[in-house]
C-alpha positions as CSV (number, residue, x, y, z in Angstrom):
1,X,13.9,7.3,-16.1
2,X,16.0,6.1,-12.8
3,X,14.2,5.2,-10.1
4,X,15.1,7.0,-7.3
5,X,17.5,5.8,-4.5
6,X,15.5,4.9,-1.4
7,X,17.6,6.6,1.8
8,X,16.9,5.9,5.1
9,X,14.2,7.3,7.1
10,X,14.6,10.1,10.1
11,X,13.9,7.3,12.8
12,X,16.9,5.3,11.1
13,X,18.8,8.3,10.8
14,X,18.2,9.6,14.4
15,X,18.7,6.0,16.0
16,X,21.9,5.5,13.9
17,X,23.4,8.7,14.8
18,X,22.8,7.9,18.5
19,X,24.4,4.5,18.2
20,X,27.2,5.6,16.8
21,X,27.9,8.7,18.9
22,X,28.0,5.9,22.2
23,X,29.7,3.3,19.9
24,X,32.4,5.2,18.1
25,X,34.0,6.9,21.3
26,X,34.1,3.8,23.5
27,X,35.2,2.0,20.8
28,X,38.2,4.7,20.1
29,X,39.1,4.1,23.9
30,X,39.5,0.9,24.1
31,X,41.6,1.2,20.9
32,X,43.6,3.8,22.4
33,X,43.9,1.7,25.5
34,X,45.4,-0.8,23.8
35,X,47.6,0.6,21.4
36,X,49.3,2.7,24.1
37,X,49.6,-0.7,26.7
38,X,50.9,-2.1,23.6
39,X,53.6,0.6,22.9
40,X,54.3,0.7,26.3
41,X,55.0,-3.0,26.6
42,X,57.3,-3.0,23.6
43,X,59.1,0.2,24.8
44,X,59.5,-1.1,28.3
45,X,60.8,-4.8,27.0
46,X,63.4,-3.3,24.7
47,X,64.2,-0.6,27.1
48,X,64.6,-3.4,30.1
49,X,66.5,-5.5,27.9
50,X,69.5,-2.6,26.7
51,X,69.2,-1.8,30.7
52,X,70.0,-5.2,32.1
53,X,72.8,-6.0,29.5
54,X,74.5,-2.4,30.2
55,X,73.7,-3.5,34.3
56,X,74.7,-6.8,33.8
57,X,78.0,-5.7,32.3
58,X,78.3,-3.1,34.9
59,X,77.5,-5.6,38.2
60,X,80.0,-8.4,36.5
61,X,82.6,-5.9,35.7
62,X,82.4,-4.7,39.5
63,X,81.6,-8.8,40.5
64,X,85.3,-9.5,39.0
65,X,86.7,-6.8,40.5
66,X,86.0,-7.4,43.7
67,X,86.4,-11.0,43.1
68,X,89.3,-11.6,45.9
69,X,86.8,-10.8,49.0
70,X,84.3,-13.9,48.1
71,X,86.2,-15.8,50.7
72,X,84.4,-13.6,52.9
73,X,80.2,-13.5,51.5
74,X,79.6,-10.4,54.0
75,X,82.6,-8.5,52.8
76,X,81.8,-9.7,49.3
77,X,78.5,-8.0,49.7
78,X,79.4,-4.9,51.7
79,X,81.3,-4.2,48.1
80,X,78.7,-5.2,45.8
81,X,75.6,-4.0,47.7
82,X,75.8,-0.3,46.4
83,X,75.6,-1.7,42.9
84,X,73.1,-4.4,43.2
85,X,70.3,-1.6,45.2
86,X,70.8,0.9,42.5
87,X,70.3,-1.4,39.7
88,X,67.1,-3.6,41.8
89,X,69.3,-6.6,41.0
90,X,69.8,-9.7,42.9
91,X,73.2,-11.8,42.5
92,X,74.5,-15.2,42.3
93,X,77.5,-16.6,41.8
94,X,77.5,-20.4,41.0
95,X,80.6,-22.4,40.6
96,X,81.8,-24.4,37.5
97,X,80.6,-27.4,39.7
98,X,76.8,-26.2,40.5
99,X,77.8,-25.0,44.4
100,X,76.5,-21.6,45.4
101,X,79.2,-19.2,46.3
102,X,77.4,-16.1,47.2
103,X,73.7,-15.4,47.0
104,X,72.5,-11.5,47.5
105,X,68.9,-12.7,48.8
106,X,71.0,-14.2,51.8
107,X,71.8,-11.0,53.3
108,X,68.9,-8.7,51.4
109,X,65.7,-10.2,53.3
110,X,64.6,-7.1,54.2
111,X,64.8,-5.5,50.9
112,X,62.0,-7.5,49.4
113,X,59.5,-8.9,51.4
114,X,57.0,-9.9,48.8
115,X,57.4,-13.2,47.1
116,X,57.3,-13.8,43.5
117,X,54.2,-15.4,43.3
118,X,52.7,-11.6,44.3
119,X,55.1,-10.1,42.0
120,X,53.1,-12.5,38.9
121,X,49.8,-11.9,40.2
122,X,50.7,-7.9,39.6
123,X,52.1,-8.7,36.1
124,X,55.6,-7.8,37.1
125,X,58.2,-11.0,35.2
126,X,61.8,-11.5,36.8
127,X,64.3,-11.9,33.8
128,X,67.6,-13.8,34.8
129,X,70.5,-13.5,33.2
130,X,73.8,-15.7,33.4
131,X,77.2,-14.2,32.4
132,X,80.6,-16.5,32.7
133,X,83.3,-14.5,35.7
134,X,86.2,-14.3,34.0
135,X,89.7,-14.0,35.7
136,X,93.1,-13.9,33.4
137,X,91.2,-15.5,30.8
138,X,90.0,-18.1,32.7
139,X,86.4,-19.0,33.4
140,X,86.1,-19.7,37.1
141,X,82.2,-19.0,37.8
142,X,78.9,-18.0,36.3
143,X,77.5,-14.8,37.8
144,X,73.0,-15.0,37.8
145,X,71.7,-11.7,37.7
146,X,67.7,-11.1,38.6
147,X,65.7,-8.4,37.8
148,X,62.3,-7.7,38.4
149,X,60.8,-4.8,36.2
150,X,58.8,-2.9,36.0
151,X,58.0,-1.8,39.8
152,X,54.4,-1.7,40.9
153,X,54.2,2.0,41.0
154,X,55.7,2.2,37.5
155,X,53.2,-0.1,36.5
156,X,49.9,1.6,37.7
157,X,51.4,5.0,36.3
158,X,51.5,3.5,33.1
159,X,48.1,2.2,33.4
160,X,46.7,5.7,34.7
161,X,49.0,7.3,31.9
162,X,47.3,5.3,28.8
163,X,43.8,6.0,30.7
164,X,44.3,9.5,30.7
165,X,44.8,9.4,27.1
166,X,42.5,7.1,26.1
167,X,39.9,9.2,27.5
168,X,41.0,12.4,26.2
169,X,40.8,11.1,22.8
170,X,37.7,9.6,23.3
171,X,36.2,12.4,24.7
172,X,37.5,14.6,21.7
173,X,35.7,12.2,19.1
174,X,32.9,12.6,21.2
175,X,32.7,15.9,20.5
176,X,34.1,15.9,16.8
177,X,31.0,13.1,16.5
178,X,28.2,15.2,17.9
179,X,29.2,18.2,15.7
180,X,29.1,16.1,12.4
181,X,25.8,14.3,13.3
182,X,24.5,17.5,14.1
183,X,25.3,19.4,11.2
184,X,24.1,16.0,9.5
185,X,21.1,15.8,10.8
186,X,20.7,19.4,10.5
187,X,20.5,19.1,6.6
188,X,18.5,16.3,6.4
189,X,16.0,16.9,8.9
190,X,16.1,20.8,9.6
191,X,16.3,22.1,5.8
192,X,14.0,20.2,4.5
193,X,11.5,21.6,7.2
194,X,12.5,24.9,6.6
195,X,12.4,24.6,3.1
196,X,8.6,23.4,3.9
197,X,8.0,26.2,6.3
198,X,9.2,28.6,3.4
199,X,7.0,27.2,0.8
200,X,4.0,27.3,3.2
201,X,4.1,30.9,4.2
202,X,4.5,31.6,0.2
203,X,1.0,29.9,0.1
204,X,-0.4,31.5,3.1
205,X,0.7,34.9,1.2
206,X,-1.3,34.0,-2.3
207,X,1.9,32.8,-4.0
208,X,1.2,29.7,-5.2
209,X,3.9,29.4,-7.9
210,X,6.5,28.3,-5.4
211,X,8.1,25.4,-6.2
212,X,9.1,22.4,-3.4
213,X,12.0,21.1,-4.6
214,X,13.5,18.4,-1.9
215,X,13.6,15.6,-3.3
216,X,14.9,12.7,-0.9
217,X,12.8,9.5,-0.3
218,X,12.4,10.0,3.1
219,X,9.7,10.6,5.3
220,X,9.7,14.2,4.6
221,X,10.8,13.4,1.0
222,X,7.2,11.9,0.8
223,X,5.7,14.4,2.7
224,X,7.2,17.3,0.2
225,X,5.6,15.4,-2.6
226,X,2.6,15.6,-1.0
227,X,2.5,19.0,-0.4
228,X,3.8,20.1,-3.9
229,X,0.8,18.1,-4.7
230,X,-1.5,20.0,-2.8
231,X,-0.4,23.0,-3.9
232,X,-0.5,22.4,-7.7
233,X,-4.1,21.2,-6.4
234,X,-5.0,24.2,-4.6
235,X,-3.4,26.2,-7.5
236,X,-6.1,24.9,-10.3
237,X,-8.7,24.7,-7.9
238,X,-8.7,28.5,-7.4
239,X,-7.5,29.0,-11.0
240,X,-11.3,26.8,-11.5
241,X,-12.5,28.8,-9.2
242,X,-11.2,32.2,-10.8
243,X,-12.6,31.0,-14.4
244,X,-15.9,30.0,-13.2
245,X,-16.0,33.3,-11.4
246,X,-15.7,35.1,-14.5
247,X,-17.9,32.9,-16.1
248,X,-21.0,33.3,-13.6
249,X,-20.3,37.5,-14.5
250,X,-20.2,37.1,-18.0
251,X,-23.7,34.7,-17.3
252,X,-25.1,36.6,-15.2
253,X,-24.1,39.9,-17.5
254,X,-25.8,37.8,-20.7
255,X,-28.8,37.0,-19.0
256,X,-29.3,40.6,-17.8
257,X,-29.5,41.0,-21.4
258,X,-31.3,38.3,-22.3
259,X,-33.9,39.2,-19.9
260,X,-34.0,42.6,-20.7
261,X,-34.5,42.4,-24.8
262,X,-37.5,40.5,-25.0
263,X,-39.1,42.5,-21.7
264,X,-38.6,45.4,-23.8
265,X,-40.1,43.6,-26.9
266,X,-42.8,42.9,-24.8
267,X,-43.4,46.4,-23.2
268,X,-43.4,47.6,-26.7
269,X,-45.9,45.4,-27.8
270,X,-48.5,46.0,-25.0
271,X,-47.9,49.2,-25.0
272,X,-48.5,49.5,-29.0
273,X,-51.9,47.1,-28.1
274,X,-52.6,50.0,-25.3
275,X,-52.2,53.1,-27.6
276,X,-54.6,51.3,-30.1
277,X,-51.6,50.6,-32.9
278,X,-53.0,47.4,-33.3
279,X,-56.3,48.6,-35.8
280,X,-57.6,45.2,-37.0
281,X,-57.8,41.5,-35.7
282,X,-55.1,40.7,-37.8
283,X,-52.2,42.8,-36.3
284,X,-53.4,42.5,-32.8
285,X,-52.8,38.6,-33.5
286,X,-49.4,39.6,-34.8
287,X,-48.9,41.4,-31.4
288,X,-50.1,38.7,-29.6
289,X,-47.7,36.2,-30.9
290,X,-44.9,38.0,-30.8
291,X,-45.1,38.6,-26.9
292,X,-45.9,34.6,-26.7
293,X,-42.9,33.8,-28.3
294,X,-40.8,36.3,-26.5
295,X,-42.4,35.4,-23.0
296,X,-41.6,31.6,-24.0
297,X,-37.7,32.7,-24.3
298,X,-38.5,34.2,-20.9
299,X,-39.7,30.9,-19.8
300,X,-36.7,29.0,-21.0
301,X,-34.4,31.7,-19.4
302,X,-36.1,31.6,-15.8
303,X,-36.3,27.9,-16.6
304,X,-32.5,27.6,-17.2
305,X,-31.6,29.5,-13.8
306,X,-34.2,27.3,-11.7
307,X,-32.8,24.0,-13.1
308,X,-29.3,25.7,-12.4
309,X,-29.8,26.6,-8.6
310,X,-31.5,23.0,-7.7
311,X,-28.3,21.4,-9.9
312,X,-25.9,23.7,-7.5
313,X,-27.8,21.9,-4.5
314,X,-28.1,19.3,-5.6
315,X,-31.7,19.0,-5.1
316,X,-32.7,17.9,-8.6
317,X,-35.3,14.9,-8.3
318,X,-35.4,12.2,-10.8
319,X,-38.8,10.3,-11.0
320,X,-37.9,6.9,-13.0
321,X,-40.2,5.2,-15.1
322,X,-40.1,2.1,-17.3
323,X,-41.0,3.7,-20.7
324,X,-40.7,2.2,-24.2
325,X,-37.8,3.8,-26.5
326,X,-40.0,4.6,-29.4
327,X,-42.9,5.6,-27.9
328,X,-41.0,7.9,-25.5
329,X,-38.8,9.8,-28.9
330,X,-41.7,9.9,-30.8
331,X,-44.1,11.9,-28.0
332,X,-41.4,14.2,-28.2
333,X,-39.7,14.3,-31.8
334,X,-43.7,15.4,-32.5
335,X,-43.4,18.4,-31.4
336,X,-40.6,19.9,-32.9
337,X,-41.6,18.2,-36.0
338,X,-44.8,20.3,-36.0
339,X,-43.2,23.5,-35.3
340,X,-40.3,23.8,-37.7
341,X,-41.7,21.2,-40.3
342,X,-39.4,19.7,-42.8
343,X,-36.5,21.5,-41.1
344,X,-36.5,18.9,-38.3
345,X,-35.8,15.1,-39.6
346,X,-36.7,12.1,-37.7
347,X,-34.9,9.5,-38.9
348,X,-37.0,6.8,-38.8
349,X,-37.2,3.4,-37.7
350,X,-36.7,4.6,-33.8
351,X,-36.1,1.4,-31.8
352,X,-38.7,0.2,-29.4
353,X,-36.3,-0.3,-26.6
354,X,-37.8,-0.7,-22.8
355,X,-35.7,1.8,-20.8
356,X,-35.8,3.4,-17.3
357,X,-36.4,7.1,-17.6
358,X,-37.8,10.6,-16.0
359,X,-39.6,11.8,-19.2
360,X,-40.0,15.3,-17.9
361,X,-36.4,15.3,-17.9
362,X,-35.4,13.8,-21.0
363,X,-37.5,16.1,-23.0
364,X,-35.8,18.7,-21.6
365,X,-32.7,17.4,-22.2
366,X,-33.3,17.2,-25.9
367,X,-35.2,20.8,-26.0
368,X,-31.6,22.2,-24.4
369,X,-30.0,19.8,-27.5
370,X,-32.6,21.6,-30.1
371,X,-32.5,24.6,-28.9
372,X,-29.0,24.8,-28.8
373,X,-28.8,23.8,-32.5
374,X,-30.7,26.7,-33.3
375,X,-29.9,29.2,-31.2
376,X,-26.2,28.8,-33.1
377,X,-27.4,27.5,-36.2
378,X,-29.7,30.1,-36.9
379,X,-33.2,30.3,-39.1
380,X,-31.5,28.0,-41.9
381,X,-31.0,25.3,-39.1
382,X,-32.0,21.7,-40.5
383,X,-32.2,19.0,-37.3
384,X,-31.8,15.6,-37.8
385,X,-32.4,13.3,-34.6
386,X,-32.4,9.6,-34.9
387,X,-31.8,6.8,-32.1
388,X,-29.9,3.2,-31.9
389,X,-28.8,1.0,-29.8
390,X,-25.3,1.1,-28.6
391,X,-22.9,-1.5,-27.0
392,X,-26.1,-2.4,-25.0
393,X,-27.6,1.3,-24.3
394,X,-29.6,3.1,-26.3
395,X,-27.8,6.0,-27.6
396,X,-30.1,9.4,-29.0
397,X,-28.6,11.8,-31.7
398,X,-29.3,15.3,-32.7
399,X,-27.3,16.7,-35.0
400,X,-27.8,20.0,-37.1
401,X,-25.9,22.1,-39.8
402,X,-24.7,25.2,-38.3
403,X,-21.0,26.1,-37.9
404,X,-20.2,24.0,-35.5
405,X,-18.2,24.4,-32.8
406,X,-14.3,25.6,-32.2
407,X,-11.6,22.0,-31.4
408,X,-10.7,24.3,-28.5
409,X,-14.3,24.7,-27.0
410,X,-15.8,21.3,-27.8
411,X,-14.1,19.7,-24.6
412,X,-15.6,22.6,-22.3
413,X,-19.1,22.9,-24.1
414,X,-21.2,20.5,-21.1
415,X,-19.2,22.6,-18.1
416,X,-21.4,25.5,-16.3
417,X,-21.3,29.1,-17.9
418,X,-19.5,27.8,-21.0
419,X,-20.8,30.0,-23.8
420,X,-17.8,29.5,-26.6
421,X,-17.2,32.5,-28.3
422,X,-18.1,35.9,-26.8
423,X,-19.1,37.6,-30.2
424,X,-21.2,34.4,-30.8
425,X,-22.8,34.5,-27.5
426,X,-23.8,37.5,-27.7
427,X,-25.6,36.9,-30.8
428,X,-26.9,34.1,-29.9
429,X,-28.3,34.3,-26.2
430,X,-28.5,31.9,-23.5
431,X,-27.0,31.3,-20.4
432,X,-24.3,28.7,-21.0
433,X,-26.6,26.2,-18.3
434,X,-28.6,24.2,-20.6
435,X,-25.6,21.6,-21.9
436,X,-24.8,21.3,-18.0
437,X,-27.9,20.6,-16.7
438,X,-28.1,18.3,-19.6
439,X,-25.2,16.1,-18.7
440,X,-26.0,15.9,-15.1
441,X,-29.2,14.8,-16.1
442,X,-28.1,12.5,-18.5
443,X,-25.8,11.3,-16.1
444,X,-28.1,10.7,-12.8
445,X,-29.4,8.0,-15.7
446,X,-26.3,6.3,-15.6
447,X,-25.9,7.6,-19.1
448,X,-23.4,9.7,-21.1
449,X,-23.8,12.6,-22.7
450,X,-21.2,13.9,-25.5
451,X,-20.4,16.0,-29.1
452,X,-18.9,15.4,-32.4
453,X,-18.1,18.4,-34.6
454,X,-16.2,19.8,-37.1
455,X,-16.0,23.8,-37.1
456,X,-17.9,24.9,-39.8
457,X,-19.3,21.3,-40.4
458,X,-22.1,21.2,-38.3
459,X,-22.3,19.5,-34.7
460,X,-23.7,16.1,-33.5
461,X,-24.8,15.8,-30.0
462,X,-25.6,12.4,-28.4
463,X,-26.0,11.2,-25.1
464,X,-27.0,7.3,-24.2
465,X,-29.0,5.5,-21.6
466,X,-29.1,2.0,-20.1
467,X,-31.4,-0.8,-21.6
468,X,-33.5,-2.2,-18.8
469,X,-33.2,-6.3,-19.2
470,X,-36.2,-7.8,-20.4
């Protein structure tokens, strides 16, 4: 079986998702921010650099041209100055010998006021460029472009440009974020709470055979479990509850009849000993014993029913007493010896254990045991009881040879209202109490009460109870 993959809880989920809605969109700015300063740089430097060699070529070309007025610097800038303002270029012209002929800045002060240094503090670089003057193939000075690029305002658009952008697409994953952690959260959190919601109004409207079927390791994972355990709980506990409720009617059914037959034997029989039926000593006795024995099965009944409603409270009261073993079985092995003779067998020696015991309530526990055996095994019934010690308890046996009892009933024989077979029950009387109120007994001794049997084969009861050290 795999074991099943642990995923994180809501809190981790919940936190996570948070983080990462902040993280993810700031971090997808500042990407953005950079790539487009990036591509902007590039595409400005290779655009700057095509643009001052077409310039260059342009300013030079014009520089030659217009080479005969250098005599005269003003002149020689009155010429070039339409050129050098449309391009934002300053010029030089240096001789072979390193002497200046002309410089632009000379007669442009007013054209720039800032000096370079503010220029670098804004990021904008000056790029020179020397090109040979060439006149009838002959080299006869070197001209030195400058250009500054980009201007300020060029610069700050750029900056506000790739801003702009940057923020639109982070604002756009901010919102494609929230939408996927929602839906996300939605199905992890929300469906499994509806799918809880669902199974608990099936439950609060009887049906207790729907099935919870999330499965996740989570907190509501575990909390699922849990309530698919409570309702498989809640589903045997009322199916219990149903069984035992047609149990106590079928009881309650079998003792009206078991109350009723032998009140009627007994009406009969005073009634016969009223009308004067009864003509000698000898019938009248006859009469006599037969009401005994029926108001003794009255006894047992009411008997059963009293011991039953101080078990349901729990109200039973257990007087312990130090008694010896033998003594204790024998007392009351002597009486049921005496009343059925040779079809009850002791099955001597007993052992003369000292144990701690209510002997009111161990003799009834083995009249429910003998009465039980023959209640079901009938007049035929042959009894065997016997005792031994046990694994350090002394465990008591009665055993008989009726027909046993049915592999299906034997594990439900000691719960309340079991009566095993209807058509048996029937037959047989009593109100399916007795092995009950036997094994609470039993067990309020610290004991254990259970059967062996084979259907057909004859059953063997036994129940066991501590050895008080010596």
């Amino acid at each position: 079986m795999m074991e099943a993959v642990m995923t994180p809880g809501i809190r981790t989920k919940l936190i996570t998702s948070f983080v990462l809605i902040i993280v993810l969109p700031v971090a997808v700015i500042a990407g953005s921010l950079f790539y487009g300063m990036s591509r902007w740089e590039q595409n400005t430097g290779n655009e700057q650099v095509e643009k001052i060699q077409q310039v260059n070529q342009i300013v030079v070309q014009e520089t030659i041209n217009d080479y005969e007025y250098l005599d005269d610097p003003a002149a020689f800038y009155k010429h070039i100055k339409p050129s050098l303002e449309k391009h934002e270029l300053e010029l030089q012209i240096i001789g072979l010998s390193g002497e200046t002929f002309f410089d632009s800045t000379l007669y442009d002060a007013g054209h720039r006021e800032e000096s370079p240094a503010i220029w670098d503090k804004i990021g904008e670089q000056a790029s020179k460029t020397t090109i040979p003057i060439v006149i009838q193939n002959e080299v006869v000075a070197n001209a030195v472009l400058t250009s500054h690029n980009p201007t300020l305002t060029g610069f700050v658009a750029r900056i506000y440009s790739s801003m702009f952008y940057s923020l639109v697409v982070g604002i756009i994953t901010m919102i494609i974020l929230v939408v996927i952690f929602t839906v996300y959260i939605s199905r992890s959190v929300l469906r499994p709470l509806q799918t809880l919601n669902e199974a608990a109004e099936n439950i609060a409207s009887g049906n207790l055979d729907h099935q919870i079927k999330y499965r996740a390791t989570d907190e509501l994972g575990r909390f699922s479990r849990t309530f698919e355990q409570m309702r498989i709980k809640l589903k045997e506990s009322l199916q219990q509850q149903h069984a035992i409720e047609i149990s106590r009617k079928e009881m309650v059914a079998g003792i009206s009849h078991d109350l009723r037959t032998p009140i009627a034997s007994i009406k009969g029989y005073v009634e016969g000993l009223q009308d004067g039926v009864a003509k000698d000593q000898k019938m009248i006795e006859r009469y006599l014993a037969v009401i005994k024995e029926k108001t003794e099965k009255l006894d047992r009944l009411i008997e059963d029913l009293f011991q039953f409603a101080q078990l349901d409270l729990g109200n039973i009261d257990i007087n312990l007493r130090n008694e010896d073993s033998q003594e204790l079985l024998e007392s009351i092995f002597s009486g049921y010896k005496l009343e059925l003779g040779e079809r009850f067998v002791v099955e001597r020696p007993l052992p003369s254990l000292l144990v701690k015991v209510d002997k009111h309530k161990i003799e009834q526990v083995v009249d429910n045991l003998v009465q039980n055996a023959r209640r079901h095994a009938g007049e035929n019934v042959i009894i065997a009881a016997g005792a031994n010690m046990r694994g350090g308890k002394l465990v008591v046996t009665i055993r008989d040879n009726g027909p046993g009892i049915r592999e299906e009933d034997l594990p439900h024989i000691f719960e309340r209202f079991h009566r095993g077979e209807k058509s048996r029950s029937r037959n047989f009387g009593g109100t399916g109490l007795g092995l009950a109120i036997s094994k609470y007994t039993i067990e309020t001794h610290n004991g254990e009460i259970w059967a062996e049997s084979i259907h057909g084969g004859g059953s063997s009861f036994y129940f066991s109870l501590p050895i008080v050290a010596g």
